[in-house]
C-alpha positions as YAML, in Angstrom:
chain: A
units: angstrom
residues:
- id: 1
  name: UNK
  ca: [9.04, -41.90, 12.00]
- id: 2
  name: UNK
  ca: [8.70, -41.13, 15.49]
- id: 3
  name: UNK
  ca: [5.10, -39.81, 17.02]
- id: 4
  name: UNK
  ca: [5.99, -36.16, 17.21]
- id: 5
  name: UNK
  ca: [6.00, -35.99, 13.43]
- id: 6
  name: UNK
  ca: [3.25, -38.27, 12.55]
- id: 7
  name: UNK
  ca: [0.96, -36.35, 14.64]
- id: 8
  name: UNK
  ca: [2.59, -32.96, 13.30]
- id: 9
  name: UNK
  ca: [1.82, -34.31, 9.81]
- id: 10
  name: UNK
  ca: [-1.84, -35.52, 10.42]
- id: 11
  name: UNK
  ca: [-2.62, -32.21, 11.84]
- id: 12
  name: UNK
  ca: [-1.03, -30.27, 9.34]
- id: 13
  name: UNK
  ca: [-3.13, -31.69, 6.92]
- id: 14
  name: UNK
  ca: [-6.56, -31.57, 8.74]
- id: 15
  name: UNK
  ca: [-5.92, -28.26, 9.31]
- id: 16
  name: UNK
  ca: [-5.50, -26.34, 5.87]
- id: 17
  name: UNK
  ca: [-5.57, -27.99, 2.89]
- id: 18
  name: UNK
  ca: [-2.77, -25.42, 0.83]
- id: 19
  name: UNK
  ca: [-0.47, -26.06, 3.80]
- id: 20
  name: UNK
  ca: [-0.52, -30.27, 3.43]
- id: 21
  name: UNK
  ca: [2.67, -30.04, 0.58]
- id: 22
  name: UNK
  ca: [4.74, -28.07, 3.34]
- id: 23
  name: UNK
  ca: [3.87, -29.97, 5.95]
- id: 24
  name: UNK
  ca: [4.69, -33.05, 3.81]
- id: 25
  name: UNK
  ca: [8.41, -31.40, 2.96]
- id: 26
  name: UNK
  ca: [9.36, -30.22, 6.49]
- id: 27
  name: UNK
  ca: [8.15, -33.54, 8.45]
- id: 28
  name: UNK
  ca: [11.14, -36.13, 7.25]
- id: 29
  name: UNK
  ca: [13.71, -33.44, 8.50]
- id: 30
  name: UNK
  ca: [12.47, -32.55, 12.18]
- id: 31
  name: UNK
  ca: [13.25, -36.39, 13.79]
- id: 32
  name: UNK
  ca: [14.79, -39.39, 12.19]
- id: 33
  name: UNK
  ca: [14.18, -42.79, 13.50]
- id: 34
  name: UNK
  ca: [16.37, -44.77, 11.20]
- id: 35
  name: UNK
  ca: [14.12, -44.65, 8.24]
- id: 36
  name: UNK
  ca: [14.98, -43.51, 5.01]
- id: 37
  name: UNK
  ca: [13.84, -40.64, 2.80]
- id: 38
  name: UNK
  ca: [11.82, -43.24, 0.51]
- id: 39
  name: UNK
  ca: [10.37, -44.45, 3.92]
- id: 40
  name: UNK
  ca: [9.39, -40.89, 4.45]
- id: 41
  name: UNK
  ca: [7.75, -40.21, 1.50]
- id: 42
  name: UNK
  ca: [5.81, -43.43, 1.00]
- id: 43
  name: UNK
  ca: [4.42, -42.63, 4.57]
- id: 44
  name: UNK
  ca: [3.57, -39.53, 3.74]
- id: 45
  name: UNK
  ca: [1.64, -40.36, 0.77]
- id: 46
  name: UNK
  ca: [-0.01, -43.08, 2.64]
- id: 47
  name: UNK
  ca: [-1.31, -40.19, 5.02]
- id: 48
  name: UNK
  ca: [-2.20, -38.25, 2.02]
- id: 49
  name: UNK
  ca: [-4.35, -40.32, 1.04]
- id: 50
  name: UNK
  ca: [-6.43, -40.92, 3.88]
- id: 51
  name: UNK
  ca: [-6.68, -37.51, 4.53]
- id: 52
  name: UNK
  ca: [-8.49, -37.78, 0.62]
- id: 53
  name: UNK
  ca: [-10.31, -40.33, 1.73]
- id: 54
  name: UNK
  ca: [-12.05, -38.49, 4.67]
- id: 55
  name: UNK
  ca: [-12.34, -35.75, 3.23]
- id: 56
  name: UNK
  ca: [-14.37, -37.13, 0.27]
- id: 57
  name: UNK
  ca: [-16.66, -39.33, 2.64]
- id: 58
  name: UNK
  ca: [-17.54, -35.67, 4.42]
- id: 59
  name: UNK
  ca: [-18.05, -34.24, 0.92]
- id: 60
  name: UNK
  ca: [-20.42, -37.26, -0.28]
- id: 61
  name: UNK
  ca: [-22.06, -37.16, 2.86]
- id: 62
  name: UNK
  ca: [-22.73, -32.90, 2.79]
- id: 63
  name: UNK
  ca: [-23.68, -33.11, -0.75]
- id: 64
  name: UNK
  ca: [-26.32, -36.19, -0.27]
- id: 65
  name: UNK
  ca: [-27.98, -34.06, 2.76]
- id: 66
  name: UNK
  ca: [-28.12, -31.21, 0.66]
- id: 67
  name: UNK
  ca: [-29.75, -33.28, -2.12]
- id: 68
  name: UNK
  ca: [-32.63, -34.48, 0.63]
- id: 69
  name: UNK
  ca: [-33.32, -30.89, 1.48]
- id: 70
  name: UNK
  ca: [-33.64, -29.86, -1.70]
- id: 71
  name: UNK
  ca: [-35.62, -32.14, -2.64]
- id: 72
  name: UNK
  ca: [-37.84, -32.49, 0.36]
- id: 73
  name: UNK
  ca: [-38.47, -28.76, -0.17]
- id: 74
  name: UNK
  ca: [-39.66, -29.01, -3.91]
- id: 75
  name: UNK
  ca: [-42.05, -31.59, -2.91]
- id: 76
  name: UNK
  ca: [-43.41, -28.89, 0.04]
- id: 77
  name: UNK
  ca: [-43.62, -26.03, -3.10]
- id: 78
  name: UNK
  ca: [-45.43, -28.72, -5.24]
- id: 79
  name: UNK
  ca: [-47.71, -29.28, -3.04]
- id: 80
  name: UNK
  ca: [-48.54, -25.78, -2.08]
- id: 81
  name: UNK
  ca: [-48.67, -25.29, -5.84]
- id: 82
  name: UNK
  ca: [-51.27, -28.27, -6.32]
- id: 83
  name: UNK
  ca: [-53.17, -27.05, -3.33]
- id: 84
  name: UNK
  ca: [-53.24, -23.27, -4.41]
- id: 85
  name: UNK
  ca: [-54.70, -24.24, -8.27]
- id: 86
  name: UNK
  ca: [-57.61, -26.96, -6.71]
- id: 87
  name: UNK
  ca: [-60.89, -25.75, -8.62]
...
């Protein structure tokens, strides 16, 4: 697959997540470098899935800092709490 379409692909998929099956369809047809359609497609799956990958590692890392906060801010209520009901 020549550059053009990689990079077409890759930002297809960054870009909108609903758009990554069209983007997937339309890339084998705009340049052909010799390879074949089953070429094509394992490549595409290949960038599929790293596109997965990424975007779980952003998820695991959003949801763990919203975790922190959360917790971070029970502890502050607790406290205030604890400090509020001293005799």
């Amino acid at each position: 697959m020549n550059c053009l379409v990689v990079s077409w692909t890759i930002r297809c998929i960054k870009s909108n997540g609903v758009a990554v099956a069209a983007c997937l369809m339309a890339a084998p047809s705009f340049g052909r470098s010799g390879q074949s359609a089953k070429e094509d497609l394992k490549d595409a799956g290949k960038e599929s899935k790293k596109a997965a990958v990424s975007t779980g590692k952003a998820v695991k890392k959003g949801s763990k800092k919203v975790v922190n906060k959360t917790a971070d801010a029970t502890a502050k209520g607790a406290e205030k709490v604890k400090e509020k009901t001293k005799p």
